[in-house]
C-alpha positions as CSV (number, residue, x, y, z in Angstrom):
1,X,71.3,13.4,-69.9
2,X,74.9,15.0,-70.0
3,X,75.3,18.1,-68.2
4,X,78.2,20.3,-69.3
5,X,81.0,21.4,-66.8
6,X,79.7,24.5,-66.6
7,X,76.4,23.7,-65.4
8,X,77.7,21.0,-63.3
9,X,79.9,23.6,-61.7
10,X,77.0,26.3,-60.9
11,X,74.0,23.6,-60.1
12,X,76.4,22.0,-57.5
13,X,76.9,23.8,-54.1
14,X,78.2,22.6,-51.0
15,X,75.2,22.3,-48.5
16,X,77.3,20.3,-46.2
17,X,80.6,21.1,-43.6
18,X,83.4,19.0,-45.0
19,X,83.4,17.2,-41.6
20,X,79.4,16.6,-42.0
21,X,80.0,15.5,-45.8
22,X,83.0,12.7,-44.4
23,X,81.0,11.4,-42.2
24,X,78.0,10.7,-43.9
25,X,80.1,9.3,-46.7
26,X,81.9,6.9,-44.5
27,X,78.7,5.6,-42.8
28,X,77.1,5.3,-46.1
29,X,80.7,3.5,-47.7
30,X,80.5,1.3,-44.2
31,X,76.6,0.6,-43.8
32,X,76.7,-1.4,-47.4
33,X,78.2,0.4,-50.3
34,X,81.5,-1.7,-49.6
35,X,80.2,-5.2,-49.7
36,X,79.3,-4.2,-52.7
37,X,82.3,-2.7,-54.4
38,X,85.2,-4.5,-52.9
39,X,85.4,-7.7,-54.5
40,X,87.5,-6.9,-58.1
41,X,87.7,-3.3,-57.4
42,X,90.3,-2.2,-54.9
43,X,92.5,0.8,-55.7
44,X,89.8,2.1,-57.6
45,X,87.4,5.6,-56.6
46,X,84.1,5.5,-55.4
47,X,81.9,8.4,-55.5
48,X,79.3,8.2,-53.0
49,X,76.3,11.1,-53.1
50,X,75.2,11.5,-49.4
51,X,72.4,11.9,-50.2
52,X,70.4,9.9,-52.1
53,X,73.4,6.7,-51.9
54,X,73.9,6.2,-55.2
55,X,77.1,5.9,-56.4
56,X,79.6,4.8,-59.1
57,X,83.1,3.0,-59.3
58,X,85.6,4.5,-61.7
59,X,89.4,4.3,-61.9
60,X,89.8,8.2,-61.4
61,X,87.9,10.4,-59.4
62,X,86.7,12.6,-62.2
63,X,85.6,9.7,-64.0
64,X,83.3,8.5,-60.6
65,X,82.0,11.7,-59.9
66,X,81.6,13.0,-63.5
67,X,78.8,9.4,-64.3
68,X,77.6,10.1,-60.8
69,X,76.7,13.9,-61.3
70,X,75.4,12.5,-64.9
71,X,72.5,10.5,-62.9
72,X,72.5,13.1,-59.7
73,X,72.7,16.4,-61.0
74,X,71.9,17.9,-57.4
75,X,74.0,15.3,-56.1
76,X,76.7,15.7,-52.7
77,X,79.5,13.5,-53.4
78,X,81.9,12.0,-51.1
79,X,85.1,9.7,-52.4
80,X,86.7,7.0,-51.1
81,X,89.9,4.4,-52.5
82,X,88.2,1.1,-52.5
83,X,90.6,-1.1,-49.8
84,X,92.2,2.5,-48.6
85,X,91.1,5.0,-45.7
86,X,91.7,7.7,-48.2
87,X,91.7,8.6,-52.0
88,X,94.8,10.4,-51.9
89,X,98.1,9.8,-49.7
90,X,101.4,12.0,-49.1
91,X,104.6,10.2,-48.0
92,X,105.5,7.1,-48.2
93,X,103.3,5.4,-45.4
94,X,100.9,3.4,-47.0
95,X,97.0,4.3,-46.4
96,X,95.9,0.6,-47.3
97,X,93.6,-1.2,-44.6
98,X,94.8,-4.8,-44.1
């Protein structure tokens, strides 16, 4: 079932600090998500929903998040760059994990 923008918007609220919401992503991403999304997949976004654990590989994060919030309308999402420490970067440093 679809859920417009709107709704998504006003049925989603933060129930978690941003440091809380990191780590629980991470452990989850850690703890199994990425043996599962790595191979064929780097560069791209996963949206992890802390808490439940589902989540879904996309290209963008909007994309990710968007089919996540589709299946978990209630859902906490946390996003990570598949083979990166972060989804987004500033500089010229690379964030890729060798």
């Amino acid at each position: 079932m679809a859920v417009s923008p709107e709704e998504r918007f006003h049925q989603r609220q933060r129930r978690y600090s941003k440091e809380e919401l990191a780590r629980r992503g991470q452990e989850l991403y850690e703890s199994g998500i990425r043996q599962q999304v790595e191979a064929g997949n780097e560069g791209k976004i996963v949206a992890i929903d802390i808490e439940t654990g589902d989540f879904e590989v996309d290209e963008t994060v909007m994309g990710a998040t968007d089919r996540l919030v589709d299946r978990q309308p209630n859902a906490q999402p946390w996003g990570i760059r598949i083979g990166h420490r972060a989804v987004y970067h500033f500089g010229s440093r690379s964030l890729k994990k060798n």
